[in-house]
N, CA, C and O atoms as a Maestro MAE file, in Angstrom:
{
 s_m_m2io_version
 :::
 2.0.0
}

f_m_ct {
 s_m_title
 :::
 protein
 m_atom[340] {
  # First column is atom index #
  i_m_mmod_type
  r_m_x_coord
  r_m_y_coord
  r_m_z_coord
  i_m_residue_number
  s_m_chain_name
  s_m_pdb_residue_name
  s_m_pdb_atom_name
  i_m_atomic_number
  :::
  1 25 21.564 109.369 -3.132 1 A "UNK " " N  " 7
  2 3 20.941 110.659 -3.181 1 A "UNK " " CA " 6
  3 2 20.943 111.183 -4.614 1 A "UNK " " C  " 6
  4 15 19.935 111.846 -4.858 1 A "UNK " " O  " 8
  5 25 21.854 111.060 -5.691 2 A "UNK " " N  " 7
  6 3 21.905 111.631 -6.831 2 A "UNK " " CA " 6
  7 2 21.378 110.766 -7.642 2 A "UNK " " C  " 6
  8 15 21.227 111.139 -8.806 2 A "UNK " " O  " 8
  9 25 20.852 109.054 -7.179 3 A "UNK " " N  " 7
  10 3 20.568 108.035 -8.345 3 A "UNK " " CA " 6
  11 2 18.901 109.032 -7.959 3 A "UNK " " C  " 6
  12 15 18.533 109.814 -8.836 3 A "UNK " " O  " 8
  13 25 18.250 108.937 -6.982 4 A "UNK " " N  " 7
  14 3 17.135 110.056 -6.824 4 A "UNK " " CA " 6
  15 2 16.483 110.887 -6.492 4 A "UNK " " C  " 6
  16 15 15.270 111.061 -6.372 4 A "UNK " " O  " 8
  17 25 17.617 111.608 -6.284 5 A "UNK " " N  " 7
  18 3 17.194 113.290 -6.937 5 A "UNK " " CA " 6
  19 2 16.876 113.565 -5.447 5 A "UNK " " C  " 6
  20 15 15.939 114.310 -5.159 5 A "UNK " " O  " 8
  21 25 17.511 113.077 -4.651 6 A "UNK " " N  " 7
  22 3 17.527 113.773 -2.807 6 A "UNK " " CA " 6
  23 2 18.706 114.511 -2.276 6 A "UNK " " C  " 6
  24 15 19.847 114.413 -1.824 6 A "UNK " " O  " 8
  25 25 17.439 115.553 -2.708 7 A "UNK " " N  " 7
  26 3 18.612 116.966 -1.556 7 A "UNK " " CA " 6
  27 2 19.368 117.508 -3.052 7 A "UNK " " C  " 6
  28 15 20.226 118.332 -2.735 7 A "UNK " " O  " 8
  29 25 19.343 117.382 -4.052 8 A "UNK " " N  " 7
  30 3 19.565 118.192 -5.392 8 A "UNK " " CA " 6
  31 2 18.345 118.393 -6.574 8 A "UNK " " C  " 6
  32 15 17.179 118.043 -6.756 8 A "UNK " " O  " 8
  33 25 19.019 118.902 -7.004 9 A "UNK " " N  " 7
  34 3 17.485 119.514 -7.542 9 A "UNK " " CA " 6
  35 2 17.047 118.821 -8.950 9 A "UNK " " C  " 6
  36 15 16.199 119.330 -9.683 9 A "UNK " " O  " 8
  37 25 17.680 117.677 -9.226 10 A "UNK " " N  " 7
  38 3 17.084 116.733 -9.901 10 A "UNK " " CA " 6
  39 2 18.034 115.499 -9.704 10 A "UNK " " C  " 6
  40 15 19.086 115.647 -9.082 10 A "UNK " " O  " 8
  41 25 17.594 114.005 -10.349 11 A "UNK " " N  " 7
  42 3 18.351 113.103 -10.444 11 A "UNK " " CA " 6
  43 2 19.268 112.906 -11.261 11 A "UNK " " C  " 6
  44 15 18.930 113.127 -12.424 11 A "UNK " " O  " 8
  45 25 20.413 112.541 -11.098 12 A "UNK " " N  " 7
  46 3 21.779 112.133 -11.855 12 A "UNK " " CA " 6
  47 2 22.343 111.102 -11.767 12 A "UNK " " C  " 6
  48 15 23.357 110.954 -11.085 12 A "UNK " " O  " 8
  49 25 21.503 109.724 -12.790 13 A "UNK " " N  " 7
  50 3 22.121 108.455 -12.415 13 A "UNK " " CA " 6
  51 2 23.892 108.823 -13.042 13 A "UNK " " C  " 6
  52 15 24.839 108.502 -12.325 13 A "UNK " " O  " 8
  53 25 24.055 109.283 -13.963 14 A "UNK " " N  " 7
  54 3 25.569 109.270 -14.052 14 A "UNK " " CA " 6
  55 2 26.423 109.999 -12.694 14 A "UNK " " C  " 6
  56 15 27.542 109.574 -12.409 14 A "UNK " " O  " 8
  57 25 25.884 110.956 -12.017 15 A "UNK " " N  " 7
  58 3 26.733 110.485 -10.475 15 A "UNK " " CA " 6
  59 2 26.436 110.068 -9.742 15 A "UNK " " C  " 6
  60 15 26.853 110.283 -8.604 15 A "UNK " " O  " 8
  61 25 25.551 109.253 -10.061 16 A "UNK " " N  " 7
  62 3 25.207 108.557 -8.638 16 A "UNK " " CA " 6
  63 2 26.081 107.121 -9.109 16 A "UNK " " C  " 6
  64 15 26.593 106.391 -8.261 16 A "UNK " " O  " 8
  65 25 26.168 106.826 -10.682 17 A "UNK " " N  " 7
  66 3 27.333 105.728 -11.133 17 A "UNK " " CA " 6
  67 2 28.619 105.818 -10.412 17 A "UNK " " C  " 6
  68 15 28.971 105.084 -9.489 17 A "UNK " " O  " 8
  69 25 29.339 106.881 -10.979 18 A "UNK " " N  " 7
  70 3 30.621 107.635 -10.445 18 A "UNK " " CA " 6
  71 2 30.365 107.208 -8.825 18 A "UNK " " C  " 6
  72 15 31.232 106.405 -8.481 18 A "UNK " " O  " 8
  73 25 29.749 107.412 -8.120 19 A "UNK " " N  " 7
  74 3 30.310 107.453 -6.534 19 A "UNK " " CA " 6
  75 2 30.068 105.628 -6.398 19 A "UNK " " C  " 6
  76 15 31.006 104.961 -5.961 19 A "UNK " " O  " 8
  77 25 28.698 104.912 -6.827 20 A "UNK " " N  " 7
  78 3 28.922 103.528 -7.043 20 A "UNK " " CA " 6
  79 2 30.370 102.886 -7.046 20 A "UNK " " C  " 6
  80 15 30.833 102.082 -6.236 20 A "UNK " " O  " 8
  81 25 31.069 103.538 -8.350 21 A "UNK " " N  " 7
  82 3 31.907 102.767 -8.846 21 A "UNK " " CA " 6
  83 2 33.111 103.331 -7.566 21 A "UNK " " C  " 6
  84 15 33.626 102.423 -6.914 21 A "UNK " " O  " 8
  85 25 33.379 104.251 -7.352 22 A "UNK " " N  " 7
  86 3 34.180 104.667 -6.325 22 A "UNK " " CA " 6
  87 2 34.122 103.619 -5.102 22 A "UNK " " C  " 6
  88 15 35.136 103.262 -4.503 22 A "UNK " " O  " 8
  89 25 32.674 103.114 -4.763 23 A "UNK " " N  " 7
  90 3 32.979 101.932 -3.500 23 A "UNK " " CA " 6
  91 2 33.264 101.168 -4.392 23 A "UNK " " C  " 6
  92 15 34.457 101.397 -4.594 23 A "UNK " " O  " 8
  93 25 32.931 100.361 -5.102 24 A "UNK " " N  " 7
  94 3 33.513 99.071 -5.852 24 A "UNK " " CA " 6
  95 2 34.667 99.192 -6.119 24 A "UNK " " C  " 6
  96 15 35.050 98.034 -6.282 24 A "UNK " " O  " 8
  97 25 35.949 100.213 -6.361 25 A "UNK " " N  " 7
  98 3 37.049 100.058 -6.941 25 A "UNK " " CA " 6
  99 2 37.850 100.726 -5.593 25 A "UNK " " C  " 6
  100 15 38.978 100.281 -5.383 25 A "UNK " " O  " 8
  101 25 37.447 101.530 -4.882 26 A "UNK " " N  " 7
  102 3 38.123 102.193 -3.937 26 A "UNK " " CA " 6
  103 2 37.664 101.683 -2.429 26 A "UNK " " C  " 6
  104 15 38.167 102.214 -1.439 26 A "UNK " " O  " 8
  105 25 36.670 100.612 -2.304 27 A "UNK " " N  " 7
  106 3 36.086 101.002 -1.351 27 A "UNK " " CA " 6
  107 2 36.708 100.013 -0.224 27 A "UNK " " C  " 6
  108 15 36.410 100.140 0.963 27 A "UNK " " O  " 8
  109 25 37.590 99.025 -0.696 28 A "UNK " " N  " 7
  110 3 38.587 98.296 0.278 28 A "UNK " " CA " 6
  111 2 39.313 98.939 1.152 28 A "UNK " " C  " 6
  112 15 39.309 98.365 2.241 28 A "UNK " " O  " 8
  113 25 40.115 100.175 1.113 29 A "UNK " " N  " 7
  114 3 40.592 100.560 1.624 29 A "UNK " " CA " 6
  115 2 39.982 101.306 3.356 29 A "UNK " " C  " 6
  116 15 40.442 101.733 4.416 29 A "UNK " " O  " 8
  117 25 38.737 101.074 2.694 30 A "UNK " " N  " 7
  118 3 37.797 101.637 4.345 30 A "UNK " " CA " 6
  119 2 36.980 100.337 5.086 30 A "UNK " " C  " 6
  120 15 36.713 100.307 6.288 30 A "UNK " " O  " 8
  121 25 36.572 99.045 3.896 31 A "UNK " " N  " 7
  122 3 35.693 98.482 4.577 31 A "UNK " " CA " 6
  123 2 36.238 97.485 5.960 31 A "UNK " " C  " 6
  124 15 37.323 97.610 6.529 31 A "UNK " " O  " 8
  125 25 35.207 96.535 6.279 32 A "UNK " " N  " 7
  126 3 35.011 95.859 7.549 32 A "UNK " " CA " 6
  127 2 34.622 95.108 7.533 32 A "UNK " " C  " 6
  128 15 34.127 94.987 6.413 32 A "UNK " " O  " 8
  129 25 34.347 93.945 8.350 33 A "UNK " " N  " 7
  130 3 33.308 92.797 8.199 33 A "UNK " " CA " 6
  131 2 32.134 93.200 8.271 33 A "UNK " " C  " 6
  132 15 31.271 92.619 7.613 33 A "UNK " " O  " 8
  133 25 31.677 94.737 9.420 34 A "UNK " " N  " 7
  134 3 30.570 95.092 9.229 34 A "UNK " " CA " 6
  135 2 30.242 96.105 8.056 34 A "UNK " " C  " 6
  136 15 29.071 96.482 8.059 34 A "UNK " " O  " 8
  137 25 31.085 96.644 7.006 35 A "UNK " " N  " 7
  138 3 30.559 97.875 6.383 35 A "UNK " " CA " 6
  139 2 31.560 97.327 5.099 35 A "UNK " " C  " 6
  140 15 32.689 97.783 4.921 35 A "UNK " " O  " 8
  141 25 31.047 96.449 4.388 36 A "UNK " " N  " 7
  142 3 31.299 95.825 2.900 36 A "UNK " " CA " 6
  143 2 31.050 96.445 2.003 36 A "UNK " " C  " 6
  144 15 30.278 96.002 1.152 36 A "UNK " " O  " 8
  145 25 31.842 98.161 1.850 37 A "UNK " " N  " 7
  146 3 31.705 98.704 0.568 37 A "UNK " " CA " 6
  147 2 31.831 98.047 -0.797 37 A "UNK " " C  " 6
  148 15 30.981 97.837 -1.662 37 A "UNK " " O  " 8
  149 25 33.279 97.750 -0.741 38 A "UNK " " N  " 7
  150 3 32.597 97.286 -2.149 38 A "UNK " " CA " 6
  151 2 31.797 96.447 -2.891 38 A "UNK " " C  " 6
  152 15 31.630 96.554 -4.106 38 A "UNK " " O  " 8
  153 25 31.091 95.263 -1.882 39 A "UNK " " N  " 7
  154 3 30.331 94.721 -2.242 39 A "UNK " " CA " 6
  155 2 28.872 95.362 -2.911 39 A "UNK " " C  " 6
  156 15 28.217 95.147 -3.931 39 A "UNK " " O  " 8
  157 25 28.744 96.410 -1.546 40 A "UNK " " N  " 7
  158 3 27.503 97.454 -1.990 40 A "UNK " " CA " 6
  159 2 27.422 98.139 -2.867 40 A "UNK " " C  " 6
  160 15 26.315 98.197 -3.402 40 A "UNK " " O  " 8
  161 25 28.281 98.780 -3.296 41 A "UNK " " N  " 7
  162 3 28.695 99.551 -5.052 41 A "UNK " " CA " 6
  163 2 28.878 98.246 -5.801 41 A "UNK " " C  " 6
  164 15 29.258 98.596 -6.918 41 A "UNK " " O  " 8
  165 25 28.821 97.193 -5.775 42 A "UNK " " N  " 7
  166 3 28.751 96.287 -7.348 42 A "UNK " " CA " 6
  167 2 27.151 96.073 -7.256 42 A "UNK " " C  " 6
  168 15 26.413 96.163 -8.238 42 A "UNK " " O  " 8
  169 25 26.579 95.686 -5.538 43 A "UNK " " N  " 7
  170 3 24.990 95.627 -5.933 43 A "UNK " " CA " 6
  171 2 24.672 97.056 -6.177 43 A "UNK " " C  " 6
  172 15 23.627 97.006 -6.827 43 A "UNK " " O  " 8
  173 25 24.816 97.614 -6.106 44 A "UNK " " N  " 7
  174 3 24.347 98.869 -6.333 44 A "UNK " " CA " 6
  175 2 24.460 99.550 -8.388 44 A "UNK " " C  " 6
  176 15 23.666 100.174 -9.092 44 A "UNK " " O  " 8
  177 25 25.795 99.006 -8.619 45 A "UNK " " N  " 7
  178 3 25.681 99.119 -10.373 45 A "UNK " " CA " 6
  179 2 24.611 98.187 -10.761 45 A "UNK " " C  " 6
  180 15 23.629 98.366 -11.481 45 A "UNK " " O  " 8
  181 25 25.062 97.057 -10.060 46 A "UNK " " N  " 7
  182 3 24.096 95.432 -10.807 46 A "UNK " " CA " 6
  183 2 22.859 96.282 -10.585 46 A "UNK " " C  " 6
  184 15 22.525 96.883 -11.605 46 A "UNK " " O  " 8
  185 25 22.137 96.482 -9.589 47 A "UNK " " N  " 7
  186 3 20.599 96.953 -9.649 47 A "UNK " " CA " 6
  187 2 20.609 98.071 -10.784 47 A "UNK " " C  " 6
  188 15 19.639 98.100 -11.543 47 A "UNK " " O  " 8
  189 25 21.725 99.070 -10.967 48 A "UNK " " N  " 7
  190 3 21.077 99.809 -12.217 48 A "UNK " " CA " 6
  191 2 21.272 99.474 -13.647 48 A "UNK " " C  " 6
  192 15 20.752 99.983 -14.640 48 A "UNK " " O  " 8
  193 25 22.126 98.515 -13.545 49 A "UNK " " N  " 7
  194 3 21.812 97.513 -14.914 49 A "UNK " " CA " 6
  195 2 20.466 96.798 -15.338 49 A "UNK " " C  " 6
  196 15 19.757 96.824 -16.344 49 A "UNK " " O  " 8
  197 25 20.431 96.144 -14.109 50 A "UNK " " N  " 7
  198 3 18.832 95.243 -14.337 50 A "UNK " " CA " 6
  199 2 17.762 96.267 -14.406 50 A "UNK " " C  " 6
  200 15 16.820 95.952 -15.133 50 A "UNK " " O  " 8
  201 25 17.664 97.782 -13.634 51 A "UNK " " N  " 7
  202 3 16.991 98.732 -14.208 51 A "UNK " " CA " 6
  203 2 17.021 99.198 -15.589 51 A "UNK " " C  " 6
  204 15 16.167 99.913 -16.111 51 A "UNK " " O  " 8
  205 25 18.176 98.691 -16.193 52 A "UNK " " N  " 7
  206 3 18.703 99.607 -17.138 52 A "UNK " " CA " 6
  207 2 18.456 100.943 -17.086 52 A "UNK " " C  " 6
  208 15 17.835 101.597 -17.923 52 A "UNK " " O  " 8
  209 25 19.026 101.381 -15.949 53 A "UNK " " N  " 7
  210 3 19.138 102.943 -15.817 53 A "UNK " " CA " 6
  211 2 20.547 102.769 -16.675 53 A "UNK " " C  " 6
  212 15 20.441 103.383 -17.736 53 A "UNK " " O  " 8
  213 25 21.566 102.253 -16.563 54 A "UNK " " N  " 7
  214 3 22.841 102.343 -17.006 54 A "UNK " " CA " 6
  215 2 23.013 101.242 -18.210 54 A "UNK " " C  " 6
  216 15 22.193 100.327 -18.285 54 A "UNK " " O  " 8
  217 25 24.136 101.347 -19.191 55 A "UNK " " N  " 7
  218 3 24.586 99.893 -19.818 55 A "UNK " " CA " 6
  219 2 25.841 99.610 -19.269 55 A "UNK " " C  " 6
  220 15 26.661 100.348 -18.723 55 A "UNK " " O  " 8
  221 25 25.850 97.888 -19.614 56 A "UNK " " N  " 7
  222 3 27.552 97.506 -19.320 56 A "UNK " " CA " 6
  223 2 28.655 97.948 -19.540 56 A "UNK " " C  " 6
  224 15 29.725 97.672 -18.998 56 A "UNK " " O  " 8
  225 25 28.376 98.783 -20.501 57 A "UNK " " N  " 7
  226 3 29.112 99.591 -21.313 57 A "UNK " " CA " 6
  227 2 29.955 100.839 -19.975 57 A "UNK " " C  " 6
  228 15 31.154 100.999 -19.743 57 A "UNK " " O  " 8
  229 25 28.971 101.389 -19.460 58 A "UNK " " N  " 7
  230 3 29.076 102.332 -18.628 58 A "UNK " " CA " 6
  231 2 29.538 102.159 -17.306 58 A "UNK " " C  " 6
  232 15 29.588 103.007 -16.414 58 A "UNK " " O  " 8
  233 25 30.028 100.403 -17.259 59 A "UNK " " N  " 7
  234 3 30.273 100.050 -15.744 59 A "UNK " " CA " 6
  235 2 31.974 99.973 -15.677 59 A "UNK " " C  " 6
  236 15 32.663 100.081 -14.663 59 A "UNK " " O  " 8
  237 25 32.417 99.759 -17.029 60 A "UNK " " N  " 7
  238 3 33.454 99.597 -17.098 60 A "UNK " " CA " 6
  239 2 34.425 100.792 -16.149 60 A "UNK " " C  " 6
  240 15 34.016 101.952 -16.177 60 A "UNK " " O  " 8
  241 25 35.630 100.495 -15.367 61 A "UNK " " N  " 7
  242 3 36.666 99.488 -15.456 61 A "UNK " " CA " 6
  243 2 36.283 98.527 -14.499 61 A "UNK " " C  " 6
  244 15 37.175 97.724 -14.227 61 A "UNK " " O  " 8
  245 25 34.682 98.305 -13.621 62 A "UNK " " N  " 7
  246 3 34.400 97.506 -12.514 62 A "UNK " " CA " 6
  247 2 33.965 96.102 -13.023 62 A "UNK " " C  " 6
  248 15 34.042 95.080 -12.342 62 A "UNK " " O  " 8
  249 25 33.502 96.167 -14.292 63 A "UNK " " N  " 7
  250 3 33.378 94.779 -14.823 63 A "UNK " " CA " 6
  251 2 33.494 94.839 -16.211 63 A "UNK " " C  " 6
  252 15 32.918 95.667 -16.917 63 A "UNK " " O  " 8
  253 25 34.103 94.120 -16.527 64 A "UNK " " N  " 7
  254 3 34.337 93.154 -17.809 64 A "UNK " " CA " 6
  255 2 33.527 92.012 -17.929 64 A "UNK " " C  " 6
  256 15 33.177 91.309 -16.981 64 A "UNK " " O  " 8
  257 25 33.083 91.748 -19.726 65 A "UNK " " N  " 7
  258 3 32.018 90.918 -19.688 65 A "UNK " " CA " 6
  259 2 32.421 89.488 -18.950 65 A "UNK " " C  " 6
  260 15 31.489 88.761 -18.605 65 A "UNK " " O  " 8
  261 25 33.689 89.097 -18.716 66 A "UNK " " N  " 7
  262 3 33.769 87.708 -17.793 66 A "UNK " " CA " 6
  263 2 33.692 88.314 -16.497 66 A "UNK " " C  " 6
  264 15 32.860 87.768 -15.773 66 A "UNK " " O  " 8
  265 25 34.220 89.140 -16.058 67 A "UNK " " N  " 7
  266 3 33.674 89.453 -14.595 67 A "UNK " " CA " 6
  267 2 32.866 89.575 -14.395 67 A "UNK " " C  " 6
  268 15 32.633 89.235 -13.235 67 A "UNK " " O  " 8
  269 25 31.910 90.004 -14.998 68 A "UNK " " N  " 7
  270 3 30.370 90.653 -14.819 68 A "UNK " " CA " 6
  271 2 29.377 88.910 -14.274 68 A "UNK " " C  " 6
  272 15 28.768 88.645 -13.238 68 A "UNK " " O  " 8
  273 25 29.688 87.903 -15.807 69 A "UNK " " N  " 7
  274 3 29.717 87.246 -15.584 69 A "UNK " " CA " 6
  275 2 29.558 86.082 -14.703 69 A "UNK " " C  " 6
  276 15 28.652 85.294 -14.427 69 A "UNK " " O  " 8
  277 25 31.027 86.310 -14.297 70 A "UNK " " N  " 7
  278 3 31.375 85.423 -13.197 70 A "UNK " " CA " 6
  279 2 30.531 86.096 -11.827 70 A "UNK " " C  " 6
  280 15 29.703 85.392 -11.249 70 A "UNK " " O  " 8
  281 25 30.794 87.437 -11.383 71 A "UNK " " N  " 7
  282 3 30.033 87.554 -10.667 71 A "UNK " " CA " 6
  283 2 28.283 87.675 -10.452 71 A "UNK " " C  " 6
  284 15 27.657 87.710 -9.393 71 A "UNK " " O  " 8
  285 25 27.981 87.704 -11.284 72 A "UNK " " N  " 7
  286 3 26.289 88.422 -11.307 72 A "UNK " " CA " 6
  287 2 25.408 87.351 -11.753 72 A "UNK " " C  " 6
  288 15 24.188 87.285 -11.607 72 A "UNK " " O  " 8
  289 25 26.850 85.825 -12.791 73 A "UNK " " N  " 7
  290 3 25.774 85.370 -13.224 73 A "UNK " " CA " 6
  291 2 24.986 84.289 -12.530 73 A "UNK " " C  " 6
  292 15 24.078 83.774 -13.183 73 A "UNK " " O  " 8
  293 25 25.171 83.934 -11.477 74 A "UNK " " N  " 7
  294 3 24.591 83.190 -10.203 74 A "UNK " " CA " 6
  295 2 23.244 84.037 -9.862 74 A "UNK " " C  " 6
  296 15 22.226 83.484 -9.443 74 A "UNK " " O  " 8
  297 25 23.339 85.330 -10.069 75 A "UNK " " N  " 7
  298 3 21.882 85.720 -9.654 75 A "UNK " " CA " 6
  299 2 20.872 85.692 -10.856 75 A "UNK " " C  " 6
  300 15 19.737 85.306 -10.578 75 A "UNK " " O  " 8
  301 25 21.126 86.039 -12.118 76 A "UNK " " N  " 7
  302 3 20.632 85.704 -13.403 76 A "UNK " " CA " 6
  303 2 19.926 87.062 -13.595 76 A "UNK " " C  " 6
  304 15 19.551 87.918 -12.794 76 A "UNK " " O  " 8
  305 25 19.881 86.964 -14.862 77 A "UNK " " N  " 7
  306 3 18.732 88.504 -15.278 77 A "UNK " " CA " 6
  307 2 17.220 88.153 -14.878 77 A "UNK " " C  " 6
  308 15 16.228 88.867 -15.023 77 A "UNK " " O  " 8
  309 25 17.311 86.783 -14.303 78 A "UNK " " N  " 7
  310 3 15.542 86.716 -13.767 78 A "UNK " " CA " 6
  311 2 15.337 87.253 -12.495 78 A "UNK " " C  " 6
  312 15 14.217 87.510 -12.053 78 A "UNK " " O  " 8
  313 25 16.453 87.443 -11.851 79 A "UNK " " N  " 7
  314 3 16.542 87.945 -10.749 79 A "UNK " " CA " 6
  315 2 15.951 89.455 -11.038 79 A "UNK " " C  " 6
  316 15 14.938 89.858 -10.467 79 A "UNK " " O  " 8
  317 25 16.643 90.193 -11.923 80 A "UNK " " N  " 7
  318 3 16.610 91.713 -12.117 80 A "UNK " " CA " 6
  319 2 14.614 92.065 -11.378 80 A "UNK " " C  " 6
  320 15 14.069 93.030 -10.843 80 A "UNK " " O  " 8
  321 25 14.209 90.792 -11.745 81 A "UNK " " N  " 7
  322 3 12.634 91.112 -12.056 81 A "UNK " " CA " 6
  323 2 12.442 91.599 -10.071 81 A "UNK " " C  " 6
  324 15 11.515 92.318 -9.698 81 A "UNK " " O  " 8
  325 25 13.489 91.035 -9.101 82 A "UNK " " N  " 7
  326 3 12.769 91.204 -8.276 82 A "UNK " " CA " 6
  327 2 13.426 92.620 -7.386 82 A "UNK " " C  " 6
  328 15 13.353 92.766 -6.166 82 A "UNK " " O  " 8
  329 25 14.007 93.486 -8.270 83 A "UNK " " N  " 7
  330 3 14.822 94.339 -7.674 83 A "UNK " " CA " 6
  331 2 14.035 95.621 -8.272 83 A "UNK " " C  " 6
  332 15 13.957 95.933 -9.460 83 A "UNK " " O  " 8
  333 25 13.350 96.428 -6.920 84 A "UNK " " N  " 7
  334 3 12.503 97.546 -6.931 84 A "UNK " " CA " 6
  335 2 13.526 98.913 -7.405 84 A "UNK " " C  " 6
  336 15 14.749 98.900 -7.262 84 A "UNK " " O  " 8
  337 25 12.926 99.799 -7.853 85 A "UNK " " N  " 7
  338 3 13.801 100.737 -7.934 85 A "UNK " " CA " 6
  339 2 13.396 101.787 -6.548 85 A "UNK " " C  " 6
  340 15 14.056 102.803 -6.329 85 A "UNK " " O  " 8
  :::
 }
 m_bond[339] {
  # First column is bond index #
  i_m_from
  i_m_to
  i_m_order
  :::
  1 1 2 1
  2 2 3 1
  3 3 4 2
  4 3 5 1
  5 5 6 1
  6 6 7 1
  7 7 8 2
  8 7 9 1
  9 9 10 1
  10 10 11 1
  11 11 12 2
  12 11 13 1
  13 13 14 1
  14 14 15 1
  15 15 16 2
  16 15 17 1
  17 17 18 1
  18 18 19 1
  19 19 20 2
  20 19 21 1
  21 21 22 1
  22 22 23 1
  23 23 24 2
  24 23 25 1
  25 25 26 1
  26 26 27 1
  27 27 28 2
  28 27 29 1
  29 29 30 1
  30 30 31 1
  31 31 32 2
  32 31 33 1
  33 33 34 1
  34 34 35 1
  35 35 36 2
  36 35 37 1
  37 37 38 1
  38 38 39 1
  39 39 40 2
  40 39 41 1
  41 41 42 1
  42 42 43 1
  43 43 44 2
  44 43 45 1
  45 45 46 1
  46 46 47 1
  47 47 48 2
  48 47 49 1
  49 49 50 1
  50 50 51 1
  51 51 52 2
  52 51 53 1
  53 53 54 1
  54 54 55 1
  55 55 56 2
  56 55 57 1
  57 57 58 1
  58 58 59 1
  59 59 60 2
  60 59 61 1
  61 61 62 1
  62 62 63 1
  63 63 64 2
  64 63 65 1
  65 65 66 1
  66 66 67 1
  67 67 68 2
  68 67 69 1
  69 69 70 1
  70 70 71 1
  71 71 72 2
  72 71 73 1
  73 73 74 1
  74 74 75 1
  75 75 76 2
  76 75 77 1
  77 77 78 1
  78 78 79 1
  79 79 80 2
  80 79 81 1
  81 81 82 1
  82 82 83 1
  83 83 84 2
  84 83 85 1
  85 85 86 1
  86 86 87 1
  87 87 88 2
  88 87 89 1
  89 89 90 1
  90 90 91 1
  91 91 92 2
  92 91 93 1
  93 93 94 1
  94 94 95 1
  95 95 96 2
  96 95 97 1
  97 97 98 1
  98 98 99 1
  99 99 100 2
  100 99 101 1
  101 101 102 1
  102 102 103 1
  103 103 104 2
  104 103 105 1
  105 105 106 1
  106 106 107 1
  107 107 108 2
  108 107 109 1
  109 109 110 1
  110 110 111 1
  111 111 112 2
  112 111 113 1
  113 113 114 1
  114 114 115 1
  115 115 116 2
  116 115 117 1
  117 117 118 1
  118 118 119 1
  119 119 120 2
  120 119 121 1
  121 121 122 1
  122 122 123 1
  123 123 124 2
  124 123 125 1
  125 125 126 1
  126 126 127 1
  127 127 128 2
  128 127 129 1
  129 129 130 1
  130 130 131 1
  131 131 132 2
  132 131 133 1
  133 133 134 1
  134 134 135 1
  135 135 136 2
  136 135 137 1
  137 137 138 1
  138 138 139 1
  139 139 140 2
  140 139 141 1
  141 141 142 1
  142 142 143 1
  143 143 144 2
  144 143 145 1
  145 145 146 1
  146 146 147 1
  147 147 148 2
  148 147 149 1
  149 149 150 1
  150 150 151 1
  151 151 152 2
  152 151 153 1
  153 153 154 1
  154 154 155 1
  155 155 156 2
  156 155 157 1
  157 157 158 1
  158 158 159 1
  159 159 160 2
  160 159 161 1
  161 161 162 1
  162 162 163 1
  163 163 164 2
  164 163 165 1
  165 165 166 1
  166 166 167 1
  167 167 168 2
  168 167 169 1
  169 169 170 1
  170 170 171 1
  171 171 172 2
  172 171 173 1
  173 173 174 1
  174 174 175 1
  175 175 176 2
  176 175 177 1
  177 177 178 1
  178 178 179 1
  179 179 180 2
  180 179 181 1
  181 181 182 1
  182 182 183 1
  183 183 184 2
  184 183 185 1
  185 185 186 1
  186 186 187 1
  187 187 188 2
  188 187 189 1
  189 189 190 1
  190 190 191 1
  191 191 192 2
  192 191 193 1
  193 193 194 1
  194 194 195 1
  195 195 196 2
  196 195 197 1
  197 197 198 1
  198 198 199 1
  199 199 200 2
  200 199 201 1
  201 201 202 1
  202 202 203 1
  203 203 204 2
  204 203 205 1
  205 205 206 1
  206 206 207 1
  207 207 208 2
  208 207 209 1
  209 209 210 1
  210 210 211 1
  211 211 212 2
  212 211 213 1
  213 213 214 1
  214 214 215 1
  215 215 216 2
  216 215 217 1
  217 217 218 1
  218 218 219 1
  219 219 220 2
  220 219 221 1
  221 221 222 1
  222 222 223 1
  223 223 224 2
  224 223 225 1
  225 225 226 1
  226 226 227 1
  227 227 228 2
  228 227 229 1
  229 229 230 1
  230 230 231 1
  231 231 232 2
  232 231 233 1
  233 233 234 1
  234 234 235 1
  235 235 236 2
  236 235 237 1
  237 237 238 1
  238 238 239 1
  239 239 240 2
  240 239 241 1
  241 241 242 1
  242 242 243 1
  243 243 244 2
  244 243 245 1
  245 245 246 1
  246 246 247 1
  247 247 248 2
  248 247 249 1
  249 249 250 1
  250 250 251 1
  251 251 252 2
  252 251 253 1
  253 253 254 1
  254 254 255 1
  255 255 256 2
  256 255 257 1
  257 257 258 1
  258 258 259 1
  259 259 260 2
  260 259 261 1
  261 261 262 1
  262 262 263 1
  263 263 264 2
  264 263 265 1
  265 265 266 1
  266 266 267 1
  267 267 268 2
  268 267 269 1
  269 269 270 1
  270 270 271 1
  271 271 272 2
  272 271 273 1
  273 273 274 1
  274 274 275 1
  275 275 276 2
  276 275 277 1
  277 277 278 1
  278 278 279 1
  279 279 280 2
  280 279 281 1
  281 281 282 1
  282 282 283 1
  283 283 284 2
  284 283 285 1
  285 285 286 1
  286 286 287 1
  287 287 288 2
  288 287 289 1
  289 289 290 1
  290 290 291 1
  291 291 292 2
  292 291 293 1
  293 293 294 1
  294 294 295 1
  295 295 296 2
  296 295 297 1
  297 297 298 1
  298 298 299 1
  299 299 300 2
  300 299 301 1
  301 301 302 1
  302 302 303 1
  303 303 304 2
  304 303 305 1
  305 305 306 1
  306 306 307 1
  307 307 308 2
  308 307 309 1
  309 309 310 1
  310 310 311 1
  311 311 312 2
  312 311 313 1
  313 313 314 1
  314 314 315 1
  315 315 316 2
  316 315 317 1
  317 317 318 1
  318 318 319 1
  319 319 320 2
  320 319 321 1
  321 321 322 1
  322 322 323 1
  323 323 324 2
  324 323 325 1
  325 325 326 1
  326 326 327 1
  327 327 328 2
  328 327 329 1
  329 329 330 1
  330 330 331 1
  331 331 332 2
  332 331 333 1
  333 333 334 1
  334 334 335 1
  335 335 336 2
  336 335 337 1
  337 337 338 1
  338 338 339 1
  339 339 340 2
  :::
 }
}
């Protein structure tokens, strides 16, 4: 809702980062086999990287350039091309 601008009165990718990163670092503590927060907050940064709505810079403490890496780099930045905003 805050990456666009639903139900506030404009968009705020920097909180819509902040609550991202909140499932990715916090979000074990609630998930499930059916409801894989934190998986969804890392796709959810990764898509605003490959938007470059955000930099790597800004993802930090959820990835480090070998984590980032290790995780994302199986999908490749050619991937980014097929991720709609």
């Amino acid at each position: 809702m805050y990456e666009k601008g639903l139900g506030i009165p404009k968009a705020n990718v920097s909180q819509a980062l902040f609550w991202y990163k909140k499932m990715a670092i916090d979000g074990g503590k609630y998930e499930n086999d059916i409801n894989p927060i934190r998986m969804y907050g890392r796709r959810e940064i990764y898509r605003l990287l490959c938007l470059k709505k955000i930099t790597k810079l800004q993802v930090a403490p959820v990835y480090t350039p070998k984590s980032y890496q290790e995780e994302f780099g199986r999908w490749s930045d050619a991937k980014c091309n097929l991720i709609s905003g």
